[in-house]
PATOR-160976 format. One record per atom (N, C-alpha, C, O): residue in three letters; x, y, z. Coordinates in steps of 0.02 Angstrom, whole numbers, plus 50000, padded with zeros to 5 digits. Layout:
% residues N
ALAXYZ...
***
This chain:
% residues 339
UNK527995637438426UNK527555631838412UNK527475631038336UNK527225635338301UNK527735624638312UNK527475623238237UNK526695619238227UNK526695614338265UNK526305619538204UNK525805620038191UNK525635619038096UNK525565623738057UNK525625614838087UNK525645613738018UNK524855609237998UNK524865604937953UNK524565610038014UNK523745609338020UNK523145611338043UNK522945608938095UNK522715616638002UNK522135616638055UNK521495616038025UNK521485612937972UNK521005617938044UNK520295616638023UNK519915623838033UNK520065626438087UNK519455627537996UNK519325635238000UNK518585633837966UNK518475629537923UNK518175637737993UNK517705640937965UNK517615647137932UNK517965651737953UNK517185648437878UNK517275654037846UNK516615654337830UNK516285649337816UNK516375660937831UNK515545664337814UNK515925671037763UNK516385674837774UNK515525670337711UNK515475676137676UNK514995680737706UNK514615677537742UNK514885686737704UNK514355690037699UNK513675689737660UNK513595688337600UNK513195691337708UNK512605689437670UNK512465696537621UNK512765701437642UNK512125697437569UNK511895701837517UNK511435707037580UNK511135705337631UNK511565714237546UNK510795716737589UNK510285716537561UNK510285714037505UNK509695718937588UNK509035719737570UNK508865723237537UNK508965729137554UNK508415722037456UNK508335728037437UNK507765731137458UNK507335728437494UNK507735738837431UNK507135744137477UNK506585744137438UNK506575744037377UNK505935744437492UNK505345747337463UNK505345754637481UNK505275756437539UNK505425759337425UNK505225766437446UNK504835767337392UNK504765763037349UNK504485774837392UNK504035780337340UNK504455785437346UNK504725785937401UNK504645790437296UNK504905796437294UNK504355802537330UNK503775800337330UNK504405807637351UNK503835811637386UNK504115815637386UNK504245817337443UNK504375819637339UNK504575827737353UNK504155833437331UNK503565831937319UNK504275837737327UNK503845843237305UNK504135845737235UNK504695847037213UNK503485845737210UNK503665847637109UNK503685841537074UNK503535840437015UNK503885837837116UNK504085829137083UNK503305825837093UNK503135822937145UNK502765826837022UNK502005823537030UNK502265814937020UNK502735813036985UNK501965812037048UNK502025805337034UNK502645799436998UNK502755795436953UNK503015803837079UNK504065801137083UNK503955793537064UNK504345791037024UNK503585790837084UNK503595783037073UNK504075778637114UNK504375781837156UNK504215771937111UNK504505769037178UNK505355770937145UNK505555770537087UNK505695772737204UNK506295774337215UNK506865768937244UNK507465770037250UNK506485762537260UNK506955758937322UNK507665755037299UNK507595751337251UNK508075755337316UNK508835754337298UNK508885747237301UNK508455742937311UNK509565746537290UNK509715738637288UNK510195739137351UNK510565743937366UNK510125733037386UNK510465729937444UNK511035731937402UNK511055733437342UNK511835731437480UNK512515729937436UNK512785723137443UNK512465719337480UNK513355720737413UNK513465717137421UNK513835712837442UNK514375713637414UNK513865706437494UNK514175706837540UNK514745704137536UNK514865701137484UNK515245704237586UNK515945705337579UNK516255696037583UNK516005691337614UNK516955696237534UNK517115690237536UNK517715688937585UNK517975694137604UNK517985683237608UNK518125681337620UNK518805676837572UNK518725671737540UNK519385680237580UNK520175680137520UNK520595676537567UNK520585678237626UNK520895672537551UNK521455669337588UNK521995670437526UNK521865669237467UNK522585672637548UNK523295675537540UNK523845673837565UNK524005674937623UNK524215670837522UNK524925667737549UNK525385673237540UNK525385677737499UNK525935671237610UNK526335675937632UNK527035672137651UNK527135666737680UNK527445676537628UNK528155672737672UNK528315676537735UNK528885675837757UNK527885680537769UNK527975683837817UNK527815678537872UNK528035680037928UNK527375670937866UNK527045667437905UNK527475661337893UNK527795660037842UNK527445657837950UNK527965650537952UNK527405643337951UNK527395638037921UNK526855647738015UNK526395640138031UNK525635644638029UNK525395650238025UNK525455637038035UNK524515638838026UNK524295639838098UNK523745637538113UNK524855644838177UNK524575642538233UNK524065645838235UNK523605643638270UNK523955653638192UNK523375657738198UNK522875657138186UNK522435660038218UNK522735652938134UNK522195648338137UNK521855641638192UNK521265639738196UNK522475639038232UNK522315634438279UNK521935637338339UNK521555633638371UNK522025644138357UNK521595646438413UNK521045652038385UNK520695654438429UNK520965653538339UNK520525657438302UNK520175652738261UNK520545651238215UNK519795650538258UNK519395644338179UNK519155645338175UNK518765640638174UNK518705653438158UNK518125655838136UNK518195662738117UNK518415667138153UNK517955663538049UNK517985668138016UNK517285674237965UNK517205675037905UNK517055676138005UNK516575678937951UNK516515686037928UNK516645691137960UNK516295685437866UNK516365694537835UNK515765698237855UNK515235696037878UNK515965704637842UNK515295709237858UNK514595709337774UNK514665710437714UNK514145707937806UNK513585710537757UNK513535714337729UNK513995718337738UNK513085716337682UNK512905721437633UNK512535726237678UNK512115724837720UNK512715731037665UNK512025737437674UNK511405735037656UNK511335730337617UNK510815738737691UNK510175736937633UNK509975742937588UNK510055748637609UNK509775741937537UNK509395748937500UNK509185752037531UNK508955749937584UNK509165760637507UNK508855765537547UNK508455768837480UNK508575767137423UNK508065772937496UNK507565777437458UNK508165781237411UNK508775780837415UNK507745784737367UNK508225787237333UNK508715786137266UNK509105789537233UNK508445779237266UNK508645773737211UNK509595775637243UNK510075777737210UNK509565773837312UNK510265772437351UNK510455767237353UNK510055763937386UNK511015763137328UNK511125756937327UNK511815756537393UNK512315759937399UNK511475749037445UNK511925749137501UNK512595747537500UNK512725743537455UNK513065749337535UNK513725749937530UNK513755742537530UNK513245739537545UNK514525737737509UNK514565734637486UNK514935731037567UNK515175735537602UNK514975725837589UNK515245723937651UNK516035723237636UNK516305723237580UNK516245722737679UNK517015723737715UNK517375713537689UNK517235708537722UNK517695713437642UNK517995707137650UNK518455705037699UNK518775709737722UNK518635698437727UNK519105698537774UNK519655694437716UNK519535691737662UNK520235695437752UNK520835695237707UNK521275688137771UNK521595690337819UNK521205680837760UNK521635678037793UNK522475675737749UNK522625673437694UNK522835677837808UNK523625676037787UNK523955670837781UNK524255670537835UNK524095666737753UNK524195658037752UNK525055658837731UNK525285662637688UNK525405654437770UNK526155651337717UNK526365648137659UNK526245642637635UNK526695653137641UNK526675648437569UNK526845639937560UNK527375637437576UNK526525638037545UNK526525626637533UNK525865626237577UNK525745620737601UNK525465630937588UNK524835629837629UNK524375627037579UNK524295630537529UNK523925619237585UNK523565615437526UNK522805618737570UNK522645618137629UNK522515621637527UNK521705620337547UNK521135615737559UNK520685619537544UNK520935611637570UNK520295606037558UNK519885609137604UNK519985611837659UNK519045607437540UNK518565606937578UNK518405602437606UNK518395596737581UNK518195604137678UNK518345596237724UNK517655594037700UNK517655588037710UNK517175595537678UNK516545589637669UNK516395588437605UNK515865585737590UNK516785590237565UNK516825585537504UNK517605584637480UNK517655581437428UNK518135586637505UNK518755583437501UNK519055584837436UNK519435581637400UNK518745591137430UNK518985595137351UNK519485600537381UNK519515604137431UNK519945598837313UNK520665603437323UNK520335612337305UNK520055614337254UNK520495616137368UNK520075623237366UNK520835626437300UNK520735628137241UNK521675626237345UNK521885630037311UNK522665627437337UNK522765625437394UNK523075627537299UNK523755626137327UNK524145631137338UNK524565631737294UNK524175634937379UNK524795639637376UNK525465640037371UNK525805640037422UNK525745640337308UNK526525637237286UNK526805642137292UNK527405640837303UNK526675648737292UNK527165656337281UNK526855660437319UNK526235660137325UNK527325665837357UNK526915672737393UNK526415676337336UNK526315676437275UNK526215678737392UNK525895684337346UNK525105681237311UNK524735685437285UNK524915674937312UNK524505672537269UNK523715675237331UNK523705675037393UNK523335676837298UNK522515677637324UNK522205675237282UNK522245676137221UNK521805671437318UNK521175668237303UNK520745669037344UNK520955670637400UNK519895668337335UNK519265670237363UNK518915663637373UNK518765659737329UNK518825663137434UNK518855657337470UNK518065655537471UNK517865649937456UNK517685660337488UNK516985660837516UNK516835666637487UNK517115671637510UNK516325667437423UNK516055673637396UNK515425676337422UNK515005672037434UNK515265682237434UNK514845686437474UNK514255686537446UNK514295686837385UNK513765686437466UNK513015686237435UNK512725692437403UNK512785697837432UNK512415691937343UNK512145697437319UNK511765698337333UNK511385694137358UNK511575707637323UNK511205713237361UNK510675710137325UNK510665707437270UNK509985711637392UNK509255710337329UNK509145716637296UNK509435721937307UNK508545714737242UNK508285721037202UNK508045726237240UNK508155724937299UNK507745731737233UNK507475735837274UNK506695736337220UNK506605733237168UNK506225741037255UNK505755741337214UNK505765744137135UNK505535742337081UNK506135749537159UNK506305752137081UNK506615748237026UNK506685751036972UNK506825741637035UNK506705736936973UNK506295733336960UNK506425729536912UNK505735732636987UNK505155731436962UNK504655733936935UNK504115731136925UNK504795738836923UNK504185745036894UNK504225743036813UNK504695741136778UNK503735744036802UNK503665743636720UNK503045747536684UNK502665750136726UNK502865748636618UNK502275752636609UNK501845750536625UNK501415754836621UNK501475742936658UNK500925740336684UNK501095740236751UNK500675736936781UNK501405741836778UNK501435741436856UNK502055746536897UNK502635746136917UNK501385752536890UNK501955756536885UNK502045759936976UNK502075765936989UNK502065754837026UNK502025755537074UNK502085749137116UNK501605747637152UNK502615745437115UNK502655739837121UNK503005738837208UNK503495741837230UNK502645734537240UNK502835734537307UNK503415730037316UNK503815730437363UNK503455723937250UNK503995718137281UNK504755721637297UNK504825727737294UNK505175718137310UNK505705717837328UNK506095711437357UNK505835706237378UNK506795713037352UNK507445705037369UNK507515707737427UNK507575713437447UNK507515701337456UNK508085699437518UNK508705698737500UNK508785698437439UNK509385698137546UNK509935700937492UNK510005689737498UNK509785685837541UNK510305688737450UNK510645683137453UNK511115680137483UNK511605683837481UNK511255675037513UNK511655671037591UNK512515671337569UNK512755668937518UNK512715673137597UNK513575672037568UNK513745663637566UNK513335659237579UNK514295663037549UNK514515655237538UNK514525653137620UNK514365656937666UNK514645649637624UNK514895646137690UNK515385638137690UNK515175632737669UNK515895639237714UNK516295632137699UNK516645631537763UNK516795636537796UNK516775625537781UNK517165620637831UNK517915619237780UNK517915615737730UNK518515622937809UNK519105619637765UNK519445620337805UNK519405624637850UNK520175612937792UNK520545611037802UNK521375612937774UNK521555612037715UNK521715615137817UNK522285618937803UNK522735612337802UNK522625607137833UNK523225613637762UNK523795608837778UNK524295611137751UNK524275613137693UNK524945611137796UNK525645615637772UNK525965608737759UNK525895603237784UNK526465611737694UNK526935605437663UNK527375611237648UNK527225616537620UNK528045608837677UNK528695614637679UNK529095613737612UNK529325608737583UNK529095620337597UNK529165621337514UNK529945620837521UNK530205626037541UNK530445614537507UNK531085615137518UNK531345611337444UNK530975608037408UNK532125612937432UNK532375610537375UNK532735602637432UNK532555597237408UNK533015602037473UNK533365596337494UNK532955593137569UNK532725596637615UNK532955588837567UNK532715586337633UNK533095580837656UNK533215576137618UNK533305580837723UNK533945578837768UNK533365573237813UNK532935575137853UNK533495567037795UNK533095561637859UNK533645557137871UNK534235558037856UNK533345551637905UNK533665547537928UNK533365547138023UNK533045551438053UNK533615540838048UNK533415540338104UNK533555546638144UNK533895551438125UNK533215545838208UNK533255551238285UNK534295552338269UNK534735548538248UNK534275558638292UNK535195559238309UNK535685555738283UNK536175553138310UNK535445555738201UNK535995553238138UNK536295560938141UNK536415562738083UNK536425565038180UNK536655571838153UNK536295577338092UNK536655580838057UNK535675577338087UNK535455581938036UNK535435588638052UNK535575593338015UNK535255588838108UNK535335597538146UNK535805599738133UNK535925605138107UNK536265594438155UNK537095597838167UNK537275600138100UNK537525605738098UNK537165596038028UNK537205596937979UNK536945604337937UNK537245608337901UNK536185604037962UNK535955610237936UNK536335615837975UNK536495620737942UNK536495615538033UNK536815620938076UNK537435622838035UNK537565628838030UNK537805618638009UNK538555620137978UNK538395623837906UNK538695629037894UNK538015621737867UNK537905624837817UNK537405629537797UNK537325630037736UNK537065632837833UNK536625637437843UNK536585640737910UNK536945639237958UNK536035646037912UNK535935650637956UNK535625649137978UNK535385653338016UNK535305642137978UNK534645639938030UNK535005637438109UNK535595635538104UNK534775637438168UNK535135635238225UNK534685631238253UNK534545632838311UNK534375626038231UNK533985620738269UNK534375618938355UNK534915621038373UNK533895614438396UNK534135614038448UNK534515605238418UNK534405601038375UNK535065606538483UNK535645600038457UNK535725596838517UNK535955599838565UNK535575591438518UNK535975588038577UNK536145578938573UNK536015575938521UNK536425575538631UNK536265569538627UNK535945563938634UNK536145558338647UNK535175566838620UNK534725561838644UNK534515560038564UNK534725562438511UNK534085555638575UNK533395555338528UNK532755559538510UNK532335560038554UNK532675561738468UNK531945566038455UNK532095571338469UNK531615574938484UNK532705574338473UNK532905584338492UNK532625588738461UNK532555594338486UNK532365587138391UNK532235590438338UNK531385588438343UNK531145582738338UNK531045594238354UNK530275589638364UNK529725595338310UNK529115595538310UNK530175599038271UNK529795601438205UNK530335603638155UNK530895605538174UNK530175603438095UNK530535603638040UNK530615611238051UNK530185615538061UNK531395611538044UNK532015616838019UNK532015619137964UNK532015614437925UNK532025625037932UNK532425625137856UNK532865630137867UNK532845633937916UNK533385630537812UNK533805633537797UNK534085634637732UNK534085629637696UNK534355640437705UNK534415643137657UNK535365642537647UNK535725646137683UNK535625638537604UNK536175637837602UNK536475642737526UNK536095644137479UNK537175644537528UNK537135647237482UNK537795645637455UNK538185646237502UNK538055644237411UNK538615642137361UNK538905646137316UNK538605648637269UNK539705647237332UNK539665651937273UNK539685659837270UNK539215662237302UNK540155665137237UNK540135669637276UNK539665673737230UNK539605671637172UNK539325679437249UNK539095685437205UNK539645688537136UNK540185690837152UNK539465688337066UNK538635687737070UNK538505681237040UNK537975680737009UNK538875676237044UNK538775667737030UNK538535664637080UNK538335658837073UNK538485668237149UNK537905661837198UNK537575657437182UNK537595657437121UNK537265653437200UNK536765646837190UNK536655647637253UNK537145649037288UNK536005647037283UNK535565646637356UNK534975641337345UNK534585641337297UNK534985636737397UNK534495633237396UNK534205634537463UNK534445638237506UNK533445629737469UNK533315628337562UNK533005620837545UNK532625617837507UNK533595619637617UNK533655613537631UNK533015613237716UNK532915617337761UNK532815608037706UNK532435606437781UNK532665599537810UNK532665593837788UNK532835602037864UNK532715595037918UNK532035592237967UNK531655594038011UNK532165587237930UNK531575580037956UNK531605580038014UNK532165581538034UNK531195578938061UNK531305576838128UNK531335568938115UNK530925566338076UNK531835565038148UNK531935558838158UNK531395552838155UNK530915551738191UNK531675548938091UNK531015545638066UNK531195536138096UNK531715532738098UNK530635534938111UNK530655528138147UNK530535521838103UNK530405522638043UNK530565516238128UNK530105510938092UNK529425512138109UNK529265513438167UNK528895511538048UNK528395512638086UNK527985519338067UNK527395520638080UNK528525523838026UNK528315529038053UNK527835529837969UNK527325532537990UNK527775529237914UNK527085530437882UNK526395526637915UNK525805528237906UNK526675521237957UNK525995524337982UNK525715526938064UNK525295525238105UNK526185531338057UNK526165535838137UNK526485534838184UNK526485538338235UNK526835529838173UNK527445530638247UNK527735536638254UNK527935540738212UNK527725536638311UNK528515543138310UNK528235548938286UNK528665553138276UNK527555551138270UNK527355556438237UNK527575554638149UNK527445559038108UNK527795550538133UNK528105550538067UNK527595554237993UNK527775557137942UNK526905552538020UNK526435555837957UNK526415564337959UNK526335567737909UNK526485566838026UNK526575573438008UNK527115575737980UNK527085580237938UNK527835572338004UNK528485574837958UNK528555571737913UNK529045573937882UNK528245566137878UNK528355563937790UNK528175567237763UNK528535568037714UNK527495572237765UNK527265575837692UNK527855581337686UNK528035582337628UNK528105584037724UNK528655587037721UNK529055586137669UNK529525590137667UNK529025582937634UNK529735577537621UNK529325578637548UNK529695581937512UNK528655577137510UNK528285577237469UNK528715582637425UNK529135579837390UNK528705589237419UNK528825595837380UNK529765593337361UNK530025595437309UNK530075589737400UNK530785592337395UNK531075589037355UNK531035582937361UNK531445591737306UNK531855589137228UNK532375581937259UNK532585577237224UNK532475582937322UNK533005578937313UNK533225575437396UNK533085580337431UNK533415571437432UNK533315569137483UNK534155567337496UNK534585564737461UNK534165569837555UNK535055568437584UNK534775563137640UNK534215564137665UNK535125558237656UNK534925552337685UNK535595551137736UNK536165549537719UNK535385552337792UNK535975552537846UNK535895545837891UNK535355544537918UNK536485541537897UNK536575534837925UNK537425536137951UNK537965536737922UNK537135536138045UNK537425535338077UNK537995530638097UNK537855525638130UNK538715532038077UNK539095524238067UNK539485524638137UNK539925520538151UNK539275530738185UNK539725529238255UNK539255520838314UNK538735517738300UNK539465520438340UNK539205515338413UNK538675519138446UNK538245515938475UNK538635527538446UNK538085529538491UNK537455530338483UNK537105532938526UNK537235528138428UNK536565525038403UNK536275520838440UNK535735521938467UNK536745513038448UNK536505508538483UNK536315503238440UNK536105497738457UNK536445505938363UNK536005501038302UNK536685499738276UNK537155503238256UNK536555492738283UNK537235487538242UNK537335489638179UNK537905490938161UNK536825490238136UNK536895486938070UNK536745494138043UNK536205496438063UNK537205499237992UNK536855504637956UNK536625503037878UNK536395507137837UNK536705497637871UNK536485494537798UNK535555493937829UNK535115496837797UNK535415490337883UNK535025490037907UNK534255497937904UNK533705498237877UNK534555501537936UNK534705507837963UNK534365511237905UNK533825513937917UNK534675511437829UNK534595514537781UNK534005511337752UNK533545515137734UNK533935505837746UNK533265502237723UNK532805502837775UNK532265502637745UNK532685503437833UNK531895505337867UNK531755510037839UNK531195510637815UNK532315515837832UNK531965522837833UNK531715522737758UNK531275526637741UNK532015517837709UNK531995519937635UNK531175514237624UNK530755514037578UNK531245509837702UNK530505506537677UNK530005511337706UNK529485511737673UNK530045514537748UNK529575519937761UNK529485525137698UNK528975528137681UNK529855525037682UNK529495532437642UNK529075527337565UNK528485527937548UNK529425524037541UNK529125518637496UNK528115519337530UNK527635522537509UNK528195514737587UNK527615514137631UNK527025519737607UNK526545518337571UNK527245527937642UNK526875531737626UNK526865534337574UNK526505539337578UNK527015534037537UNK526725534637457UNK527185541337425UNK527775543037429UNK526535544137390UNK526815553037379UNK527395552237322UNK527685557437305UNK527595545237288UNK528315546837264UNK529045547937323UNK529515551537308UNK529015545637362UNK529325549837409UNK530185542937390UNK530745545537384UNK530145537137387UNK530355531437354UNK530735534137289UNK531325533237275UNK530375536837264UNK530745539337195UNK531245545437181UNK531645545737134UNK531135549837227UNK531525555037241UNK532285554137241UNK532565550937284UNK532705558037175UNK533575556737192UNK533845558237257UNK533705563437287UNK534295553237281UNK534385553237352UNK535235553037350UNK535495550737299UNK535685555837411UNK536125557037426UNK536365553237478UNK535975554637523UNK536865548337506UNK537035544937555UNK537465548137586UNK537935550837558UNK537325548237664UNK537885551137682UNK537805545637751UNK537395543337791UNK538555545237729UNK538935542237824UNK539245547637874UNK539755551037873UNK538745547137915UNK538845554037962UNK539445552138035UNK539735546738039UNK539505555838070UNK539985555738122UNK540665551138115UNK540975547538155UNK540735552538062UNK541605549438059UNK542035550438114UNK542365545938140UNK542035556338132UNK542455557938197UNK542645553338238UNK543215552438260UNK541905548738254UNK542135544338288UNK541595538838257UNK540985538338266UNK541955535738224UNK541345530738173UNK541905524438187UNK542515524238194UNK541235518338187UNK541665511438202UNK541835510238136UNK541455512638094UNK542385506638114UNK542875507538058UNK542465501238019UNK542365500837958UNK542245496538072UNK541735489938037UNK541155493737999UNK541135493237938UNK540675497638033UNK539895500538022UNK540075503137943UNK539845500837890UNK540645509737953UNK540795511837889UNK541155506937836UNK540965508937782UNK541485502937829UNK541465499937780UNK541175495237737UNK541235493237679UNK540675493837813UNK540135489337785UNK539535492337738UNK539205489337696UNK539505500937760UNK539035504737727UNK539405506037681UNK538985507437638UNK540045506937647UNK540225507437589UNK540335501737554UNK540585502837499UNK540195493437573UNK540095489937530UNK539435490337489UNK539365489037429UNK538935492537534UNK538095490937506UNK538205496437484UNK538195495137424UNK538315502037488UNK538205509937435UNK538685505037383UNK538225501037375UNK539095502937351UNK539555501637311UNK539105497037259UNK539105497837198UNK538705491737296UNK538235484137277UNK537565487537254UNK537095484337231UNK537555493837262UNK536895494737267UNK536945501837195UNK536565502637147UNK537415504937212UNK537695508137159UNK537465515437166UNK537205519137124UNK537635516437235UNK537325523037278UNK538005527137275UNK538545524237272UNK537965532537274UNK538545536937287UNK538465539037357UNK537905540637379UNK539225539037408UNK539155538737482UNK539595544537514UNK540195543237511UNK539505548337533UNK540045554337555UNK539915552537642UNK539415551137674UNK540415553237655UNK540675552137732UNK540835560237760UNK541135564037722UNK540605563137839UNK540645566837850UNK540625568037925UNK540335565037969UNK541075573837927UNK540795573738020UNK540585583038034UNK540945587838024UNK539965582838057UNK539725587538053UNK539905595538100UNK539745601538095UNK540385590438152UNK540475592538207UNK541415593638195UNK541645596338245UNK541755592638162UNK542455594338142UNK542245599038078UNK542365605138074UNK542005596138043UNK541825599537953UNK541945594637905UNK541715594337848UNK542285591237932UNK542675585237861UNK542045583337829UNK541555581937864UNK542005583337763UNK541975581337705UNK540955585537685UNK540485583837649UNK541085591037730UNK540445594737734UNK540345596537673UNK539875594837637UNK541015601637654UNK540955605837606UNK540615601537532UNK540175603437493UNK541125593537532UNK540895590137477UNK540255588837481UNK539995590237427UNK539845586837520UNK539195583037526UNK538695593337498UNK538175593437465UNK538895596937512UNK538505603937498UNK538575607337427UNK538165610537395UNK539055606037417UNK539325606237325UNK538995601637294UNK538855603137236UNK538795596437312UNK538385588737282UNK537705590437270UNK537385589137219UNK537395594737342UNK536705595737349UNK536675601537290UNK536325600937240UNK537145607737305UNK537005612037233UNK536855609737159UNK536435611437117UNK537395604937161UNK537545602837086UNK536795597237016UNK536645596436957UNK536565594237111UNK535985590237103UNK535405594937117UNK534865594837087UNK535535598337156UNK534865604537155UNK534615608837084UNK534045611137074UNK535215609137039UNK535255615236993UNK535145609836921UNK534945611436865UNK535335603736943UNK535165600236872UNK534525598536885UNK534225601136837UNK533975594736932UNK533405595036946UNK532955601936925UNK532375601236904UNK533115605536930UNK532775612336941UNK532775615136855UNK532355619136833UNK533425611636807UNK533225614036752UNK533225607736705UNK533415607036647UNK532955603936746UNK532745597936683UNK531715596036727UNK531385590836726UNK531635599536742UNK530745601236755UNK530575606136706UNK529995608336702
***
């Protein structure tokens, strides 16, 4: 199950209490107040991991709270400090607080912690209130409330290439040939019903070049604003340097026109915003194997008029794979060092 959204509660720990004590031992004339300070209570860290894919652990768990502070004990004993809880997030996981719609934290790289909900401090105990006029002082703290927040998770897949185009333009098949990813393949519409990635690699040791490429699930007319699911798989598309654009030039589409074809999907992403319009893009005419000889030449007049570069390919023989994957390197590695 992909799961790329959820909603969580989080309680810090509350502070403990600080103590009213008197010292009372023997030999010790007039110990004076002894009472400790509450500890303090435990936070609440969210931590990105590449060990995690989706936010589903959060979808059936949405509540999170830390343990409290100790309270002061006699002795001028100060209470142990509470237990933080530690949640695991994927890396491209965006934070918002859902009731004021403030960015908590972006997680761009493993390894990053941040403290989500900070733990409440311990109260005073009596023994900080003593002074030479009051030298027996009864007050004392309650420990202080930990944070408490309502936030909103949202995963955006951290990829260098992203592969769209309508339902069963061949993108699976594509990522399948040039990477180790094995999405499910077939001949329908909508096969692909969560984004794929895959890690392609170019090039032998120790000159490799590796990127990860993700596949879109099949984008509709319609779809910035929700057809087809289209708003959950566009932000997808947000993080990635560079966009391979697959237009189907065989008959088993059912869609006449791939000049057509290429402009819904290129008015959709325009639509939803994000820059997604602006992104350097790659044309590819997919299923040559068996491509109507009209569809493709008509798509290499408008790539020609339009002043698109167009690689033709069939994903399912290999022809002209290798070129369209040498392209994505070459545009991956100049992107990557002109940021």
């Amino acid at each position: 199950m992909f799961v790329d959204e959820a909603k969580i509660r989080v309680k810090a720990g509350n502070g403990g209490n600080g103590c009213v004590a008197f010292r009372r031992e023997k030999f010790v004339p007039r110990g004076g107040p002894s009472g400790g300070d509450g500890g303090r209570g435990g936070d609440v860290v969210m931590e990105s991991s590449e060990k995690h894919n989706t936010l589903v652990h959060f979808r059936f768990n949405p509540e999170y709270k830390a343990e409290r502070g100790r309270h002061g004990e006699g002795s001028n004993r100060t209470g142990r400090e509470g237990e933080a809880v530690i949640l695991k997030v994927p890396v491209g996981t965006i934070v918002h607080d859902e009731l004021t719609g403030e960015l908590v934290h972006d997680f761009s790289g493993p390894d990053e912690r941040v403290i989500i909900a900070r733990g409440g401090r311990g109260g005073r105990g009596n023994a900080r209130f003593a002074t030479s006029t009051h030298q027996a002082p009864r007050e004392h703290e309650e420990g202080f409330p930990g944070e408490e927040r309502v936030l909103r998770l949202e995963l955006k897949l951290l990829a260098d290439v992203g592969l769209v185009g309508f339902p069963n333009a061949g993108k699976s098949t594509l990522i399948s040939r040039i990477s180790a990813a094995r999405p499910k393949i077939a001949d329908y519409p909508f096969t692909t019903l969560q984004p794929n990635l895959g890690v392609v690699v170019v090039g032998e040791p120790p000159d490799e070049f590796s990127f990860v490429v993700a596949d879109i699930p099949g984008l509709i007319e319609g779809a910035s604003e929700g057809a087809g699911l289209g708003t959950q798989f566009l932000r997808h598309i947000e993080r990635t340097r560079l966009l391979v654009h697959l237009v189907d030039v065989s008959d088993a589409s059912g869609r006449p026109d791939p000049t057509k074809d290429y402009e819904v999907i290129t008015n959709e992403l325009a639509n939803f915003g994000a820059g997604l319009d602006a992104k350097p893009t790659v044309v590819v005419a997919s299923k040559i194997d068996i491509a109507n000889p009209d569809k493709l030449a008509k798509l290499k007049r408008y790539c020609k008029r339009k002043k698109l570069e167009l690689f033709a390919i069939s994903a399912v023989t290999g022809e002209g794979v290798e070129e369209v994957k040498q392209e994505m390197a070459k545009r991956v590695d100049q992107l990557a060092a002109s940021r």
